[in-house]
PDB file of N, CA, C and O in Angstrom:
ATOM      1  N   UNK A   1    -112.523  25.038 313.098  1.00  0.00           N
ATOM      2  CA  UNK A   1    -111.257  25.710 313.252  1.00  0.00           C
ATOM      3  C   UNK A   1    -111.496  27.213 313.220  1.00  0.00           C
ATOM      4  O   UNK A   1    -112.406  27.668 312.528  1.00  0.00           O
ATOM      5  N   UNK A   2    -110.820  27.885 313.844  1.00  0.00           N
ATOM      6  CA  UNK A   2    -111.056  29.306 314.696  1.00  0.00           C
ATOM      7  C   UNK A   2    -109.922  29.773 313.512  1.00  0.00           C
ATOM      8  O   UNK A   2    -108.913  29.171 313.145  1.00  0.00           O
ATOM      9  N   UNK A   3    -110.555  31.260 312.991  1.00  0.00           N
ATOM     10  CA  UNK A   3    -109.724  31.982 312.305  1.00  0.00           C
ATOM     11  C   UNK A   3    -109.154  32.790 312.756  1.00  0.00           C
ATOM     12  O   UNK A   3    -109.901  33.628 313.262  1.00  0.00           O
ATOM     13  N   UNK A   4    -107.686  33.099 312.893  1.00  0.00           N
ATOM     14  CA  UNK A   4    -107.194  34.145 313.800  1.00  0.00           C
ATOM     15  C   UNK A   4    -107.256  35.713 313.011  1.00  0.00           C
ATOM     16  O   UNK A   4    -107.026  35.840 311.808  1.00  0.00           O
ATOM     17  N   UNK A   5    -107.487  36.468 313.612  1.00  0.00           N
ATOM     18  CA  UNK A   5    -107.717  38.003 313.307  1.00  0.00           C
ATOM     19  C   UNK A   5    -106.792  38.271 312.102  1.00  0.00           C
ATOM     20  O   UNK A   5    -105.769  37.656 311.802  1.00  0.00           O
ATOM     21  N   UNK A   6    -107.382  39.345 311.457  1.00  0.00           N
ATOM     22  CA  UNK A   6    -106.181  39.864 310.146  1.00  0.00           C
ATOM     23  C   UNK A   6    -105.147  41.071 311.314  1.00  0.00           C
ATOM     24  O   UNK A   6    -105.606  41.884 312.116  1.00  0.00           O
ATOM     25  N   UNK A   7    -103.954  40.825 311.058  1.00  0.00           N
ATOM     26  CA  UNK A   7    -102.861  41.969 311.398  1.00  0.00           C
ATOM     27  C   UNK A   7    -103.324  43.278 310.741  1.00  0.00           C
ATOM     28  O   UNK A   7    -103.585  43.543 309.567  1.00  0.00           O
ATOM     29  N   UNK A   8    -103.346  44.125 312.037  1.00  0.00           N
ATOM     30  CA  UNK A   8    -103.718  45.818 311.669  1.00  0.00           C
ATOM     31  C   UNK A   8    -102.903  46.415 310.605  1.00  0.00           C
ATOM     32  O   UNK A   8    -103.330  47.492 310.188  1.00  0.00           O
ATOM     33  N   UNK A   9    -101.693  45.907 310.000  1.00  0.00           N
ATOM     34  CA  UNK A   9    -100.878  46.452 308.699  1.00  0.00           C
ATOM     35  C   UNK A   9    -101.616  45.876 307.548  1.00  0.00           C
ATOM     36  O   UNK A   9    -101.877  46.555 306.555  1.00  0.00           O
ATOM     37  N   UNK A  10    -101.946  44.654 307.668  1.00  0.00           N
ATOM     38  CA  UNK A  10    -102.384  43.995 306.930  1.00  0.00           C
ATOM     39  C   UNK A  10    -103.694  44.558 306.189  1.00  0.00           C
ATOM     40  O   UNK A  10    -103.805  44.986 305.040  1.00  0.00           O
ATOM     41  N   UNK A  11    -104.694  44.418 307.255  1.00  0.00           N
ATOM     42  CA  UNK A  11    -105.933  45.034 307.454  1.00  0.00           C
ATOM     43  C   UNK A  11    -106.502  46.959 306.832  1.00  0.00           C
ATOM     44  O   UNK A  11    -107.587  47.467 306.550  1.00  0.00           O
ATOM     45  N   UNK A  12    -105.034  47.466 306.872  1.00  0.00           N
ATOM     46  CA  UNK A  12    -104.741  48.902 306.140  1.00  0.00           C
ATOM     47  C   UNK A  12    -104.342  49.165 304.845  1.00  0.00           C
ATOM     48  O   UNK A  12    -104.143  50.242 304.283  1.00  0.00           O
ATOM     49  N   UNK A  13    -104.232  47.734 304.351  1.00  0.00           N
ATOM     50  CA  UNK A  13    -103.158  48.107 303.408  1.00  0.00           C
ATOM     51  C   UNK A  13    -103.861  48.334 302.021  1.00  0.00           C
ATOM     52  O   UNK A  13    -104.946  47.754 302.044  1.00  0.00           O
ATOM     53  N   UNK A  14    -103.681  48.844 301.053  1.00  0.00           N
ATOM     54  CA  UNK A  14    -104.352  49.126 299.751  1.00  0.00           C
ATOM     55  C   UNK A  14    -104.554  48.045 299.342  1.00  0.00           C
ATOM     56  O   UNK A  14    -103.675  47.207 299.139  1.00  0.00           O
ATOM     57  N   UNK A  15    -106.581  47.792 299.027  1.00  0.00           N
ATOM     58  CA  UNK A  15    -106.948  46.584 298.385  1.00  0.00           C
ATOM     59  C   UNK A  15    -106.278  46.517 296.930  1.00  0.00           C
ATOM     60  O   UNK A  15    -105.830  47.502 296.343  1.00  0.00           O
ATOM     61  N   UNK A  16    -106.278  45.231 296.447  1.00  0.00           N
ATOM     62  CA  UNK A  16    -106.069  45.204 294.868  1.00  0.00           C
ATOM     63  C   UNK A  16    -107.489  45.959 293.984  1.00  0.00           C
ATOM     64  O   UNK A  16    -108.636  45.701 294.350  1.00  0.00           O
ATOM     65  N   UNK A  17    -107.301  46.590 293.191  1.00  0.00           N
ATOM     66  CA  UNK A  17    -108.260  47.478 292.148  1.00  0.00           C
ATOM     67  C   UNK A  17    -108.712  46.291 290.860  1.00  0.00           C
ATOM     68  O   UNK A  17    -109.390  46.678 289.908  1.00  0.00           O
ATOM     69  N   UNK A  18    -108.161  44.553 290.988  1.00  0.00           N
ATOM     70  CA  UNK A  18    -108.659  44.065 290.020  1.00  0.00           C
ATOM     71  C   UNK A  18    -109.757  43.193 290.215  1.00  0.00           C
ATOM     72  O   UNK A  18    -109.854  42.462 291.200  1.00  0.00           O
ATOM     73  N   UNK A  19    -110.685  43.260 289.188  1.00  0.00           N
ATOM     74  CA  UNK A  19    -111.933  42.518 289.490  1.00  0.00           C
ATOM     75  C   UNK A  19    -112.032  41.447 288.823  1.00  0.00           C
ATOM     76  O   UNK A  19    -111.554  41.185 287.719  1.00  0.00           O
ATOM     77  N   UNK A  20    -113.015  40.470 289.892  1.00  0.00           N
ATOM     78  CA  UNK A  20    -112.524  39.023 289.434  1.00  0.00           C
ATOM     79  C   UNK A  20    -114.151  39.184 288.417  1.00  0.00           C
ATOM     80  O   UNK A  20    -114.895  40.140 288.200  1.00  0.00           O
ATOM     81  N   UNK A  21    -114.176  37.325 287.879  1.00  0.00           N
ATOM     82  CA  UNK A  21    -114.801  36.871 286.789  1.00  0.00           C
ATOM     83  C   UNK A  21    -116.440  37.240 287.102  1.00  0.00           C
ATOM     84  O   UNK A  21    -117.406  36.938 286.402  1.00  0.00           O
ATOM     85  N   UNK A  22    -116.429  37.816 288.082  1.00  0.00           N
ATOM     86  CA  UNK A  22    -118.347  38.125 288.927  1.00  0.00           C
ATOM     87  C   UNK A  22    -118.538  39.597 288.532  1.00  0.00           C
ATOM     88  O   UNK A  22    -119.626  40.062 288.193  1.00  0.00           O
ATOM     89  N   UNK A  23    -116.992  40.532 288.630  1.00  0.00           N
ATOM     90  CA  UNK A  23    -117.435  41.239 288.376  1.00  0.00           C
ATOM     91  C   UNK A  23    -116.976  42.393 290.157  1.00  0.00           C
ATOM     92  O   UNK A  23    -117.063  43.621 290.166  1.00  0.00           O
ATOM     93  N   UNK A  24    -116.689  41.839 290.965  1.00  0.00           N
ATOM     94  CA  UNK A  24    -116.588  42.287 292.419  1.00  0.00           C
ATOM     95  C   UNK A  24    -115.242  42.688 292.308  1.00  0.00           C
ATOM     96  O   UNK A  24    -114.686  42.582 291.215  1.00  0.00           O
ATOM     97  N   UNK A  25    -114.675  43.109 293.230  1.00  0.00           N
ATOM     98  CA  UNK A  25    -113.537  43.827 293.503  1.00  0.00           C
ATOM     99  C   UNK A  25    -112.294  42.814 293.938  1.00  0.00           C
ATOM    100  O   UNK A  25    -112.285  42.286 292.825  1.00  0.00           O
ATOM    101  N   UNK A  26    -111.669  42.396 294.353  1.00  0.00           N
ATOM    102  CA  UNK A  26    -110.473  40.966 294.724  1.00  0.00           C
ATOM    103  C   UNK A  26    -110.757  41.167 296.012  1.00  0.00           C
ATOM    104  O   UNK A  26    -111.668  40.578 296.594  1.00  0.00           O
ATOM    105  N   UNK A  27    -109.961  42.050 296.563  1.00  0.00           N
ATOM    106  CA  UNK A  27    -110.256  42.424 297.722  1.00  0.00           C
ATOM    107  C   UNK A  27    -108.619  42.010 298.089  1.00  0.00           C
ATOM    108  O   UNK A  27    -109.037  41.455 299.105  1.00  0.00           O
ATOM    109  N   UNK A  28    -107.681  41.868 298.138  1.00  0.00           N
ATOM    110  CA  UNK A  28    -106.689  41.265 298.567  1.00  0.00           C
ATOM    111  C   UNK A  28    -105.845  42.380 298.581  1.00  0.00           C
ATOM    112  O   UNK A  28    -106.011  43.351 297.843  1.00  0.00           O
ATOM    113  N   UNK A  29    -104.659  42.231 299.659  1.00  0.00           N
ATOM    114  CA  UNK A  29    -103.865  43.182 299.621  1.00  0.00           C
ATOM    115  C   UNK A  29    -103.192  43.555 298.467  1.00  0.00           C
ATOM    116  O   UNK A  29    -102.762  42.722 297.669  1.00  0.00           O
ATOM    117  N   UNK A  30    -103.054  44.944 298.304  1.00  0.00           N
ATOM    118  CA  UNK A  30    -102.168  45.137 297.270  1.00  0.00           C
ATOM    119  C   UNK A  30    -101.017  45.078 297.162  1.00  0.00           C
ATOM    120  O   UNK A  30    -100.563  45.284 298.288  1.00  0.00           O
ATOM    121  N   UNK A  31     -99.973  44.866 296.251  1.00  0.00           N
ATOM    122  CA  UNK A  31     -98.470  45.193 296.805  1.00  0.00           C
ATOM    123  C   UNK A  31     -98.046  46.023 296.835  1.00  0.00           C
ATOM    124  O   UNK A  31     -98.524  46.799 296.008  1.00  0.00           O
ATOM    125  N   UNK A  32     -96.852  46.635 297.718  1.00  0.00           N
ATOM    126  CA  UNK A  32     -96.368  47.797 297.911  1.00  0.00           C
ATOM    127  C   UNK A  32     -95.835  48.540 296.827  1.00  0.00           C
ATOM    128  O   UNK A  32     -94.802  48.163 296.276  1.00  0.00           O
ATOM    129  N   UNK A  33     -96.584  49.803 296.384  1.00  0.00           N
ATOM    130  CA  UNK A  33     -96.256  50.067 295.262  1.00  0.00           C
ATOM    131  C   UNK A  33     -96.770  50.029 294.193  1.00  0.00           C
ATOM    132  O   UNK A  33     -96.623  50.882 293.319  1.00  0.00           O
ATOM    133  N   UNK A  34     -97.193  49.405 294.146  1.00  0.00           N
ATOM    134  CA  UNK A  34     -98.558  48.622 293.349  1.00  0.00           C
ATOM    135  C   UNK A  34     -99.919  48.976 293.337  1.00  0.00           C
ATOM    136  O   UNK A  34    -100.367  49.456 294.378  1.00  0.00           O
ATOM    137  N   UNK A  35    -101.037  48.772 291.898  1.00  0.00           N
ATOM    138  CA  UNK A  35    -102.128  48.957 292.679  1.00  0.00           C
ATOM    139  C   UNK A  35    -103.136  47.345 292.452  1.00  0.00           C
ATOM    140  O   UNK A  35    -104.357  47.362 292.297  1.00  0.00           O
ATOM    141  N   UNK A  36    -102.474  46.336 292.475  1.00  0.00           N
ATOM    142  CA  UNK A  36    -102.951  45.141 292.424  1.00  0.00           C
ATOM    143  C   UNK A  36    -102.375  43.616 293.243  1.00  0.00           C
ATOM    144  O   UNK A  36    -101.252  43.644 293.746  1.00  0.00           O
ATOM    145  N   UNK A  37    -102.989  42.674 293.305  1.00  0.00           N
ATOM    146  CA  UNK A  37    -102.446  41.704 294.302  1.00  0.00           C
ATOM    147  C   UNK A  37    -101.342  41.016 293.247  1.00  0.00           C
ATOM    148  O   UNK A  37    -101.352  41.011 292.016  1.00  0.00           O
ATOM    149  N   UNK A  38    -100.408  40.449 294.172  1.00  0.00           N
ATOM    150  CA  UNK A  38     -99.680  39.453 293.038  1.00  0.00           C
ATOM    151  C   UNK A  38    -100.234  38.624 292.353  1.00  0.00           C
ATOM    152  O   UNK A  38     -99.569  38.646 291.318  1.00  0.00           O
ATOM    153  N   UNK A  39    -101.240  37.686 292.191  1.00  0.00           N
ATOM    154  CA  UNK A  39    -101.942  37.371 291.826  1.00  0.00           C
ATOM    155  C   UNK A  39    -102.732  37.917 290.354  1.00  0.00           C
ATOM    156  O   UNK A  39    -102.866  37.196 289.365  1.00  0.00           O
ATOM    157  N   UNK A  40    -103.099  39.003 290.428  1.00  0.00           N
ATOM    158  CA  UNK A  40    -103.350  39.759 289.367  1.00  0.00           C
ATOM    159  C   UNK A  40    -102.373  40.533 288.693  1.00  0.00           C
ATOM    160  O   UNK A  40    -102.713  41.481 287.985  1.00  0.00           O
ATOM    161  N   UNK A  41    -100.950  40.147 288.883  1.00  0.00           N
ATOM    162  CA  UNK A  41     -99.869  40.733 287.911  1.00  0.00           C
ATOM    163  C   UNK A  41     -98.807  41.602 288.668  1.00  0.00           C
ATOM    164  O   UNK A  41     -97.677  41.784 288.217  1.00  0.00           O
ATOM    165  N   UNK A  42     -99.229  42.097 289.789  1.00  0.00           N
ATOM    166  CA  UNK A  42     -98.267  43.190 290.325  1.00  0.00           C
ATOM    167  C   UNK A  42     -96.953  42.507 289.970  1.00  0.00           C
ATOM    168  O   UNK A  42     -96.230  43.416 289.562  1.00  0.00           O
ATOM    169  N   UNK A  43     -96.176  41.169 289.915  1.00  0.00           N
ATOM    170  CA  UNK A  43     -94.765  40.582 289.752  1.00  0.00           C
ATOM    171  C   UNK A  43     -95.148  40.244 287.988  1.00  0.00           C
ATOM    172  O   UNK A  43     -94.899  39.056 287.783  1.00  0.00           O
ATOM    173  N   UNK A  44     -95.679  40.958 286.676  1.00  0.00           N
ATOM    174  CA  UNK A  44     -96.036  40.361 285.728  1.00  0.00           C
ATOM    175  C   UNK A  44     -94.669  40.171 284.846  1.00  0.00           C
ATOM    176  O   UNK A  44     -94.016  41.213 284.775  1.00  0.00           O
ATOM    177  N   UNK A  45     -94.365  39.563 284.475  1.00  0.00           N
ATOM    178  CA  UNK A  45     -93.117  38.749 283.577  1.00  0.00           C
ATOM    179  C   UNK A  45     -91.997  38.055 283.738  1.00  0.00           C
ATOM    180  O   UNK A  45     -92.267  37.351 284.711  1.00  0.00           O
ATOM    181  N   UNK A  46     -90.853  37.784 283.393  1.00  0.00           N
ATOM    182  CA  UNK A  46     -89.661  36.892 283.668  1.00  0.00           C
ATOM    183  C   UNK A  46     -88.575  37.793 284.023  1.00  0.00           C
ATOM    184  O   UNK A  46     -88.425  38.845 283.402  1.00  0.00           O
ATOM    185  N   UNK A  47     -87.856  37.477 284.919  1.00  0.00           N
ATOM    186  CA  UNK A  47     -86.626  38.574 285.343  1.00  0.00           C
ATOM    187  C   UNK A  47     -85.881  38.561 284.047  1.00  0.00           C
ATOM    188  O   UNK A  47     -85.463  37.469 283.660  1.00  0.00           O
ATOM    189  N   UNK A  48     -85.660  39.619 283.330  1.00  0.00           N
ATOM    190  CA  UNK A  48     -84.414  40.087 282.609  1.00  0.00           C
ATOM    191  C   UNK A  48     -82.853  39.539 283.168  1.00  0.00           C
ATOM    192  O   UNK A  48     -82.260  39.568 284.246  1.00  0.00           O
ATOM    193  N   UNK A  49     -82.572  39.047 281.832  1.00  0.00           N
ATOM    194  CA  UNK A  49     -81.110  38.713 281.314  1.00  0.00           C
ATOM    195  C   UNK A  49     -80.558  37.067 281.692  1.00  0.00           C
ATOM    196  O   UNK A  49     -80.914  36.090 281.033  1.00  0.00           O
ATOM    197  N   UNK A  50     -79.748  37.008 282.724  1.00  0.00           N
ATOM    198  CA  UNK A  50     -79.420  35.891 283.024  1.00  0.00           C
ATOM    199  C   UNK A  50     -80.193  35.302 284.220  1.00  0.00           C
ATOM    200  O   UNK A  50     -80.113  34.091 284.421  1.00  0.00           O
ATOM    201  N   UNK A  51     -80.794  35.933 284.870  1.00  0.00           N
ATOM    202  CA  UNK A  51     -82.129  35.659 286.079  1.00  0.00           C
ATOM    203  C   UNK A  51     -83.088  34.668 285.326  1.00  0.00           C
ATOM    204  O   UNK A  51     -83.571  33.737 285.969  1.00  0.00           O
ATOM    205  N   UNK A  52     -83.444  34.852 283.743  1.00  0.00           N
ATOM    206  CA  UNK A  52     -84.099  34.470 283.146  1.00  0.00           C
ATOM    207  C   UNK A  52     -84.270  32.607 283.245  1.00  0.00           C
ATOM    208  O   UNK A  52     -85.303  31.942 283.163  1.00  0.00           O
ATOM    209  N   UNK A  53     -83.048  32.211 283.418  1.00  0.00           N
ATOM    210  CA  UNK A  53     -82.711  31.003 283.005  1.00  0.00           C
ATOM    211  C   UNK A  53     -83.377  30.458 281.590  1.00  0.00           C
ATOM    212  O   UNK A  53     -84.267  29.624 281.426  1.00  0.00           O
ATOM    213  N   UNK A  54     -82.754  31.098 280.793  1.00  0.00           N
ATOM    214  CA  UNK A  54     -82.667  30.504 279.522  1.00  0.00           C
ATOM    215  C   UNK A  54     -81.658  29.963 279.000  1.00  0.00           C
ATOM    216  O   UNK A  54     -80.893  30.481 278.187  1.00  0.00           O
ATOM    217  N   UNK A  55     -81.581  28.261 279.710  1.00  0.00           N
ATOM    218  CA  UNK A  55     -80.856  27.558 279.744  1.00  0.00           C
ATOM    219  C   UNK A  55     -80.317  26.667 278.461  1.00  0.00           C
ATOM    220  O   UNK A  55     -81.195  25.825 278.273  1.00  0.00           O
ATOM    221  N   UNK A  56     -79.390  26.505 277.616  1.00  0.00           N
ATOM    222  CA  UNK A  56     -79.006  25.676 276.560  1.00  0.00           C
ATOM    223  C   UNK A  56     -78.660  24.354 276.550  1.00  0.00           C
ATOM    224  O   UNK A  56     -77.704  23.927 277.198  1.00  0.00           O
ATOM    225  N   UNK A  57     -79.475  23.562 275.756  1.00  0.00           N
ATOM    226  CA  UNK A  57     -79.093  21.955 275.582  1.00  0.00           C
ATOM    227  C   UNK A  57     -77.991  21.704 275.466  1.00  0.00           C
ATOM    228  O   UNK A  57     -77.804  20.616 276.011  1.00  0.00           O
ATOM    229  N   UNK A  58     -77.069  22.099 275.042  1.00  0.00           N
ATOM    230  CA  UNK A  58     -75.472  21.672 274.798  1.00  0.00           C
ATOM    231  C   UNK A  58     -75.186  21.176 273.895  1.00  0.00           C
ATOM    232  O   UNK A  58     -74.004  20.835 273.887  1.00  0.00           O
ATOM    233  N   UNK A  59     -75.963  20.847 272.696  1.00  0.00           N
ATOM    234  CA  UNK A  59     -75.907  19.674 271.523  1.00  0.00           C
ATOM    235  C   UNK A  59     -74.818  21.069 270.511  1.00  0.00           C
ATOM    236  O   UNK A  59     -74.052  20.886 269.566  1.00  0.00           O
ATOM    237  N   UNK A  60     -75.070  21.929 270.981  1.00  0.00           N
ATOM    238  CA  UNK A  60     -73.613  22.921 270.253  1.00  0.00           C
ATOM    239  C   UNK A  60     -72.691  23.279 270.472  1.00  0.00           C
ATOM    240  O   UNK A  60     -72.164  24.086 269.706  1.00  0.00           O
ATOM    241  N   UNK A  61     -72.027  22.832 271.672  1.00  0.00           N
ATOM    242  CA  UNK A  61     -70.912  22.827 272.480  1.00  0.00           C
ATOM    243  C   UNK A  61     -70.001  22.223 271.462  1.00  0.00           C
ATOM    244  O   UNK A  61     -70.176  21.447 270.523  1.00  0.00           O
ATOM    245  N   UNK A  62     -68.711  22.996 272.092  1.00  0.00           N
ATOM    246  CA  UNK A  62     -67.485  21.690 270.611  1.00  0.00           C
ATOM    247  C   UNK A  62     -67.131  20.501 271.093  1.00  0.00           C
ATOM    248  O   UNK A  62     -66.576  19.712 270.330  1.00  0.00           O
ATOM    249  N   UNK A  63     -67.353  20.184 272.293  1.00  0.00           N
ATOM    250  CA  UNK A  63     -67.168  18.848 272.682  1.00  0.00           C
ATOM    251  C   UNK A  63     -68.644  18.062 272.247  1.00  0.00           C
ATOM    252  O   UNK A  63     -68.270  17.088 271.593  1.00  0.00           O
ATOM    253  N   UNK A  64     -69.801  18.049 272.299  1.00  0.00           N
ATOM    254  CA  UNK A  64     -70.731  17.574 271.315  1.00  0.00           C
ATOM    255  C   UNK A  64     -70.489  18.048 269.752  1.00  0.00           C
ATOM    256  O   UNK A  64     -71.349  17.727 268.931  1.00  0.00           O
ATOM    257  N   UNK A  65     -69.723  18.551 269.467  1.00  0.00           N
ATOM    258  CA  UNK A  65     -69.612  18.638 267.687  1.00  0.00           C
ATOM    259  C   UNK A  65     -68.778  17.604 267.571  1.00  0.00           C
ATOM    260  O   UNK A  65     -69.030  16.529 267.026  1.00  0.00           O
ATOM    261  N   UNK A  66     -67.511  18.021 268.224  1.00  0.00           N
ATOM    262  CA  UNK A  66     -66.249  16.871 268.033  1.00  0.00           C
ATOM    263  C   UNK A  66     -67.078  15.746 268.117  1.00  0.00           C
ATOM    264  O   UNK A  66     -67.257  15.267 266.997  1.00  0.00           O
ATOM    265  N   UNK A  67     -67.861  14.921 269.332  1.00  0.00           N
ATOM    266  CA  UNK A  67     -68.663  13.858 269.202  1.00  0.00           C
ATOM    267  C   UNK A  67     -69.276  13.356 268.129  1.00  0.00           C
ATOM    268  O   UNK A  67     -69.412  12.143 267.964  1.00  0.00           O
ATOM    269  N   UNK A  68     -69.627  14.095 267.448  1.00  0.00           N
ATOM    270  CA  UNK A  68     -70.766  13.921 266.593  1.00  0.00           C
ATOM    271  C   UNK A  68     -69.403  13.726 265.062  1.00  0.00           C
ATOM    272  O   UNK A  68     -69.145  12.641 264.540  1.00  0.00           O
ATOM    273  N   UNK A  69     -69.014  14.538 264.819  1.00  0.00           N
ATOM    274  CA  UNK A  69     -67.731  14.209 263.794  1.00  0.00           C
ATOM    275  C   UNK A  69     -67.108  13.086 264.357  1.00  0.00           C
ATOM    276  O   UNK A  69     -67.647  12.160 263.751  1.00  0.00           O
ATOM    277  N   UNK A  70     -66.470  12.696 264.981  1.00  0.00           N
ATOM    278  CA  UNK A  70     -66.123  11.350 265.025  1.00  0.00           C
ATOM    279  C   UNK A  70     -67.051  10.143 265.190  1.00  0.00           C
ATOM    280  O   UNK A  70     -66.832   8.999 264.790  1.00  0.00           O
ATOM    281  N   UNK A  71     -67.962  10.527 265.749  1.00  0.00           N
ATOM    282  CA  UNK A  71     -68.905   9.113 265.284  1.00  0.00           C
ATOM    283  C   UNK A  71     -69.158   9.003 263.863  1.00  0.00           C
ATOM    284  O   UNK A  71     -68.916   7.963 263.251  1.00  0.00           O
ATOM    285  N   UNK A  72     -69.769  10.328 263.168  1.00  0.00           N
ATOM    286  CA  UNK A  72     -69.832  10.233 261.476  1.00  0.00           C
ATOM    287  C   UNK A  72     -68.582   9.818 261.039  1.00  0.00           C
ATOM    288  O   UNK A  72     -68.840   9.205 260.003  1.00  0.00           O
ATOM    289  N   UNK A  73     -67.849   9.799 261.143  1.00  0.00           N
ATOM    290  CA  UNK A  73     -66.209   9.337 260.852  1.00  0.00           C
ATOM    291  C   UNK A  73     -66.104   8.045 260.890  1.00  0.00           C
ATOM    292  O   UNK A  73     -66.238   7.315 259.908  1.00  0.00           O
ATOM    293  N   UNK A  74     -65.860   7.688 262.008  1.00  0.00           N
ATOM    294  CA  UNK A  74     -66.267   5.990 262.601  1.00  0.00           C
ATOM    295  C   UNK A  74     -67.448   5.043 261.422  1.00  0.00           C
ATOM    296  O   UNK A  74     -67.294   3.994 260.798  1.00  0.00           O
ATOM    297  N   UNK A  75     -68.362   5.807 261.504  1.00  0.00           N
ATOM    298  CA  UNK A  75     -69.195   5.082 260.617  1.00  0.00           C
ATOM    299  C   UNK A  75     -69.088   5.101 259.231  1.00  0.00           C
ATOM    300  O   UNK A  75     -69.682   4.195 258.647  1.00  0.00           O
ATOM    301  N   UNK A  76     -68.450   5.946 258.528  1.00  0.00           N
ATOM    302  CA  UNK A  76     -68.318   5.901 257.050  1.00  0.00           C
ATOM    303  C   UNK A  76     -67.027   4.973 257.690  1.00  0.00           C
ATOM    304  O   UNK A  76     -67.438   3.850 257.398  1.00  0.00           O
ATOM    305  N   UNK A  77     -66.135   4.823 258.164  1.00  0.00           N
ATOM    306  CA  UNK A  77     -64.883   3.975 258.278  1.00  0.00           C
ATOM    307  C   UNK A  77     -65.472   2.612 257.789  1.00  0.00           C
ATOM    308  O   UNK A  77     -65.050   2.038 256.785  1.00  0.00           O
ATOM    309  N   UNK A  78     -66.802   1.993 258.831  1.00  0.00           N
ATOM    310  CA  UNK A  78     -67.304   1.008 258.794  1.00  0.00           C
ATOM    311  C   UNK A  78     -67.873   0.779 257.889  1.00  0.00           C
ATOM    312  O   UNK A  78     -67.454  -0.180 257.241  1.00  0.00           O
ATOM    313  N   UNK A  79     -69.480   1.736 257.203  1.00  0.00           N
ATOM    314  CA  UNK A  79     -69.557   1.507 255.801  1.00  0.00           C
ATOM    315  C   UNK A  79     -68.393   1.186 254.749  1.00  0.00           C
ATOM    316  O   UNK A  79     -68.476   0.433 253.779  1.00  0.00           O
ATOM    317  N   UNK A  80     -67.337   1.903 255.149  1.00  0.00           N
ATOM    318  CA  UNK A  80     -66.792   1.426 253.600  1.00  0.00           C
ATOM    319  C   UNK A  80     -66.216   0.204 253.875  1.00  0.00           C
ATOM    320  O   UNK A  80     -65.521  -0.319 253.004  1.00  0.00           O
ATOM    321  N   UNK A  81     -66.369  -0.290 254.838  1.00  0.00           N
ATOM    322  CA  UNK A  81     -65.252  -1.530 254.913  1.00  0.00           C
ATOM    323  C   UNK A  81     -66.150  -2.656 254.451  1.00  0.00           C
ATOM    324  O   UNK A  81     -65.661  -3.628 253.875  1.00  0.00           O
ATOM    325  N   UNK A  82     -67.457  -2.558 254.687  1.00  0.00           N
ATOM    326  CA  UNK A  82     -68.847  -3.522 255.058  1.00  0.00           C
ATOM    327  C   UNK A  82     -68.646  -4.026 253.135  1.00  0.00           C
ATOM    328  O   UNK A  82     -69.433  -4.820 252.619  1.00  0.00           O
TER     329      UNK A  82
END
């Protein structure tokens, strides 16, 4: 299989400055702005705030509390009857 040519933007663009586990240079484009490939961090952490998806189980919602009080309810009903 025939490799097609790198694009002349491509081919210009600022290598990444991080070196891999040999010790050599990456060699990969850098990102704009950047002086490293994505790969080596240029995007490094989790989007801030609600982007984050730090999503909640729901077991604290008042419709799971109410749940949870009436089943404990229900069941002392039954213990005491037993």
């Amino acid at each position: 299989m025939q490799r097609e040519p790198e694009p002349e933007a491509l081919r210009r663009a600022p290598r990444c400055q991080a070196r891999t586990r040999q010790g050599k240079s990456c060699g990969s484009p850098a990102v704009r702005g950047k002086t490293v490939c994505r790969m080596h961090g240029a995007f490094a952490g989790a989007p801030k705030g609600r982007r984050n998806g730090s999503f909640k189980h729901g077991g604290h919602t008042k419709e799971a509390r109410a749940l949870r009080d009436d089943a404990r309810r229900l069941l002392r009903i039954l213990s005491d009857a037993a």
